[in-house]
C-alpha positions in Angstrom: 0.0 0.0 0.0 2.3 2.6 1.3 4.5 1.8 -2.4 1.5 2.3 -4.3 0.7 5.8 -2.3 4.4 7.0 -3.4 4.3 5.7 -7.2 0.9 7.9 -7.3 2.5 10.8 -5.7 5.3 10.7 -8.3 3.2 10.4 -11.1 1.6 13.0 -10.1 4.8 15.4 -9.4 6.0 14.1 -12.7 2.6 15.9 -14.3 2.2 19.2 -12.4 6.4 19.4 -14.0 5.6 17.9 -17.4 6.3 19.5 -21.0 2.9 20.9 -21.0 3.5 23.4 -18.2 7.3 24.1 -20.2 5.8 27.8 -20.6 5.1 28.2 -17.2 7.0 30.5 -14.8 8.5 28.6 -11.4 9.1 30.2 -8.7 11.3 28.5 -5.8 12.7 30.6 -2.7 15.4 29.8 -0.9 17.1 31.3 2.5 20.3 31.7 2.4 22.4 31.2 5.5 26.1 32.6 5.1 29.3 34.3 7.1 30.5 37.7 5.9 33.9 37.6 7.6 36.5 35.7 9.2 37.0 38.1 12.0 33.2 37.6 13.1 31.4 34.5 14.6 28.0 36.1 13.3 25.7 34.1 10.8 23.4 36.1 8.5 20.3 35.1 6.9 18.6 36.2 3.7 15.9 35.4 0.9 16.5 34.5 -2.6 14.7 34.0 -5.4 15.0 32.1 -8.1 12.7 32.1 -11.6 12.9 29.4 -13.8 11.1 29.1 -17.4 12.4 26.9 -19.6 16.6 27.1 -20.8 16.4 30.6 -18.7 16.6 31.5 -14.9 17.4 34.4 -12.7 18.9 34.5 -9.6 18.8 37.4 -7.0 18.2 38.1 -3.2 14.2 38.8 -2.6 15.7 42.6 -1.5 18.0 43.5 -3.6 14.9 42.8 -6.4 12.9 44.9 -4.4 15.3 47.8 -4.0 15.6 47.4 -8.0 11.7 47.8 -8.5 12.0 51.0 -6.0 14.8 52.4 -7.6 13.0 52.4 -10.5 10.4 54.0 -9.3 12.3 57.1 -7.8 13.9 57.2 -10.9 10.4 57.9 -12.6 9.1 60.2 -9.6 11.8 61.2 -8.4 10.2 60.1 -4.9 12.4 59.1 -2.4 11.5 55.6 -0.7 13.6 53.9 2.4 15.5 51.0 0.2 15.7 47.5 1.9 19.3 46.0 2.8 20.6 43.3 1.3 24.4 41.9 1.7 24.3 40.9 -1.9 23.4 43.3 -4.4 24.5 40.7 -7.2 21.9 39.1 -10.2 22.0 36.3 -12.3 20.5 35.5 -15.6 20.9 32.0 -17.3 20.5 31.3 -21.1 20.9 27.5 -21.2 24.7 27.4 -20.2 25.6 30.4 -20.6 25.2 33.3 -17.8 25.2 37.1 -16.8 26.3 38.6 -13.9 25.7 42.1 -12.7 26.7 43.7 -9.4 27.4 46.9 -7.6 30.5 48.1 -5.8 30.0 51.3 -4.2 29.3 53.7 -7.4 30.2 51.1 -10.0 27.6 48.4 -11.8 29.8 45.7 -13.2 28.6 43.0 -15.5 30.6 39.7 -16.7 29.9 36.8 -18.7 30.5 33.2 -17.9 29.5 30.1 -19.8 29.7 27.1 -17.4 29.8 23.4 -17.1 29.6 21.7 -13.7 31.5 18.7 -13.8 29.1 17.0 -10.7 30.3 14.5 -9.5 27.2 11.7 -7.8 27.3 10.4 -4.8 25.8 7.8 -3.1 23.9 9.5 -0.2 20.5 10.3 -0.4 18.1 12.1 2.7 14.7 13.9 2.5 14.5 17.7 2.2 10.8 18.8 3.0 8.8 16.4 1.7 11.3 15.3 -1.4 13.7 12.2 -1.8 16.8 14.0 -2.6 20.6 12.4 -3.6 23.8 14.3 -3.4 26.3 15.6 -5.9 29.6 17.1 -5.4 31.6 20.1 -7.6 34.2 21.8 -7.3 33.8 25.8 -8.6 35.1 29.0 -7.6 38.2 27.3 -5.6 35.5 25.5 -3.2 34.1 22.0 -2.7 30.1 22.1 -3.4 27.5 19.9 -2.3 24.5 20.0 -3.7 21.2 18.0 -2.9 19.2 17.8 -5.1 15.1 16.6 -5.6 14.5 13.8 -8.9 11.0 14.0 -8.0 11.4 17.9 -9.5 12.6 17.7 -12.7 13.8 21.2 -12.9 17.5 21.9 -14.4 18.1 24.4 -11.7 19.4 25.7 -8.3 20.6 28.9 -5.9 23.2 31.3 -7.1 24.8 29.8 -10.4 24.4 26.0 -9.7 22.7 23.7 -12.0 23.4 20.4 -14.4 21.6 18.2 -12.2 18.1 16.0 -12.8 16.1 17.8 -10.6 15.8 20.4 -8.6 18.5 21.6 -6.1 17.1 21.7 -2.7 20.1 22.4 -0.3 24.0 23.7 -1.7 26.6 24.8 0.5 30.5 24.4 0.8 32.6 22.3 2.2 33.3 25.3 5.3 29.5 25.9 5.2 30.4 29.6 4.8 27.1 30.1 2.2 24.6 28.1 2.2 21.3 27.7 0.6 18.2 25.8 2.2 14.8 25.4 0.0 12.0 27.4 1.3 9.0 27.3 -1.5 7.8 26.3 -5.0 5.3 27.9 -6.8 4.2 28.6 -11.1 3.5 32.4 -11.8 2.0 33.4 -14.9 3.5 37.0 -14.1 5.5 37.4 -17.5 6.5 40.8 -15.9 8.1 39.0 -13.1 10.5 37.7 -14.7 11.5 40.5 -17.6 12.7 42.7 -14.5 15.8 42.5 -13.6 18.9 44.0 -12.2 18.2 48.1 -12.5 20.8 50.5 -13.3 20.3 54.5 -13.6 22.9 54.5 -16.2 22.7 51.2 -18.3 25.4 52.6 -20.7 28.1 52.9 -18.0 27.5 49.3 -16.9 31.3 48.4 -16.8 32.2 45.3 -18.6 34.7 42.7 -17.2 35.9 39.0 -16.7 34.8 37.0 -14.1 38.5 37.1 -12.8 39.0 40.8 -12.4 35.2 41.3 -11.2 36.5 38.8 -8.4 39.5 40.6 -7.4 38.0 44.0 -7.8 34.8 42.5 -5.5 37.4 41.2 -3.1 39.8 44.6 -2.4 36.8 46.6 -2.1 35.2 44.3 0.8 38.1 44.1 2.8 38.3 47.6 2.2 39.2 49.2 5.9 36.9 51.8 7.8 39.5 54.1 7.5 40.0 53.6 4.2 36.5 54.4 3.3 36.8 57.6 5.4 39.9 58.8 3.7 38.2 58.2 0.4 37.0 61.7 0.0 34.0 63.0 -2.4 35.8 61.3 -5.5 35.0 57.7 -3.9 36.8 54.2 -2.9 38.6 53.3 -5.6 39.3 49.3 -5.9 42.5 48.0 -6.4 43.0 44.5 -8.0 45.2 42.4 -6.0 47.8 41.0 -8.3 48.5 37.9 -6.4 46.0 35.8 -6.7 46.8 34.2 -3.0 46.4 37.0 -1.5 42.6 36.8 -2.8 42.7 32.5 -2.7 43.6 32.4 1.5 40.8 34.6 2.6 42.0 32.9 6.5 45.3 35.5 6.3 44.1 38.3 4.5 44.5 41.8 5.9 41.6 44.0 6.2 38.4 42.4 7.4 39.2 39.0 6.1 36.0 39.2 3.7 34.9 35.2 2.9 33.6 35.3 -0.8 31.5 32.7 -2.7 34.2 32.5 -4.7 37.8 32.7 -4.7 40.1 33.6 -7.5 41.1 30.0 -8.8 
């Protein structure tokens, strides 16, 4: 009886995922639990949001999408609105395997391109993650070990931040020091096309500066472990980033000077 129950619940998962809802917007939130430096013992915690249709997704905190839609709005009105804080001001946009990513630092929107191809690597674990049989799969990207547990009773090519490549769903990612992690909070279809066409806002989308991934990361790096003092000496013209050229310096984030800033990624 009870495998009878569970082949009927699968069918029907299978269905409310099948080709015939391919047009349909998903919707899955995550929280994301994560460390912003060595030097503190503090644990933060955040919503994201990720919007999947399709060979295309997008990835960005549920704040720093609304500070977008408000920005946006003051923009037009030239209304001033509190904005709400977010410790990653970063989006993601997916086009099958290939990816954008935008980001702020201080005055400065950055933008990068990355085509990517996780080389997972299954293992033979397996535990339940609310409600849904999941299995694990390891990677190694951005100089850190992945894990990555992911739901085949979902069959949706997708996951937090830039992880995907895996049948089904990702539930739970984090890495191997548990600095970020990512913990499945809802799923839900949308058919708000507008939902998804807004993205990362920018008051000046023809100064959007254009880099690699690898000098984004260094230039991301120096200006978060950026000192106080630093930022006070700055003066009206602005922090201006310097990119580390040794990449160790940016690799051991355990000896850095500064603040000892932990990034998702480290320069590999």
């Amino acid at each position: 009886m009870r495998i009878i129950k569970y082949l009927i619940f699968f069918v029907v998962v299978q269905l409310t995922f099948s080709q015939t809802n391919e047009n349909k917007l998903f919707v899955i939130d995550y929280v994301g639990t994560y460390k912003k430096y060595n030097s503190q013992e503090t644990t933060y915690k955040e919503y994201f949001r990720l919007m999947k249709r399709k060979d295309s997704s997008i990835f960005q905190s549920i704040n720093e999408m609304t500070k977008d839609t408000i920005l946006e709005e003051i923009t037009k009105t030239k209304v001033y609105r509190k904005l709400p804080n977010t410790h990653h001001p970063y989006a993601i946009r997916y086009n099958k395997d290939s990816l954008v990513y935008w980001e702020k630092i201080f005055q400065v929107d950055y933008k990068y391109e990355e085509a990517i191809n996780f080389d997972w690597k299954i293992q033979n674990k397996s535990k339940v993650i609310s409600g849904y049989n999941c299995k694990l799969a390891t990677v190694n990207y951005g100089g850190r070990l992945w894990s990555a547990w992911y739901a085949v009773e979902i069959p949706i090519d997708a996951g937090p931040y830039k992880f995907k490549g895996l049948p089904g769903l990702i539930l739970q990612c984090y890495d191997e020091e548990r600095n970020y992690q990512w913990d499945f909070f809802k799923l839900y279809k949308s058919d708000r096309e507008l939902m998804f066409q807004k993205l990362y806002f920018s008051s000046n989308p023809e100064e959007i500066e254009k880099t690699t991934r690898t000098n984004f990361l260094k230039i991301q790096y120096s200006s978060k472990n950026a000192t106080l003092s630093e930022l006070n000496n700055s003066g009206a013209s602005g922090f201006r980033v310097s990119i580390p050229n040794n990449n160790s310096t940016v690799r051991n984030s355990n000896t850095t000077s500064g603040r000892g800033y932990i990034p998702i990624e480290l320069i590999e």
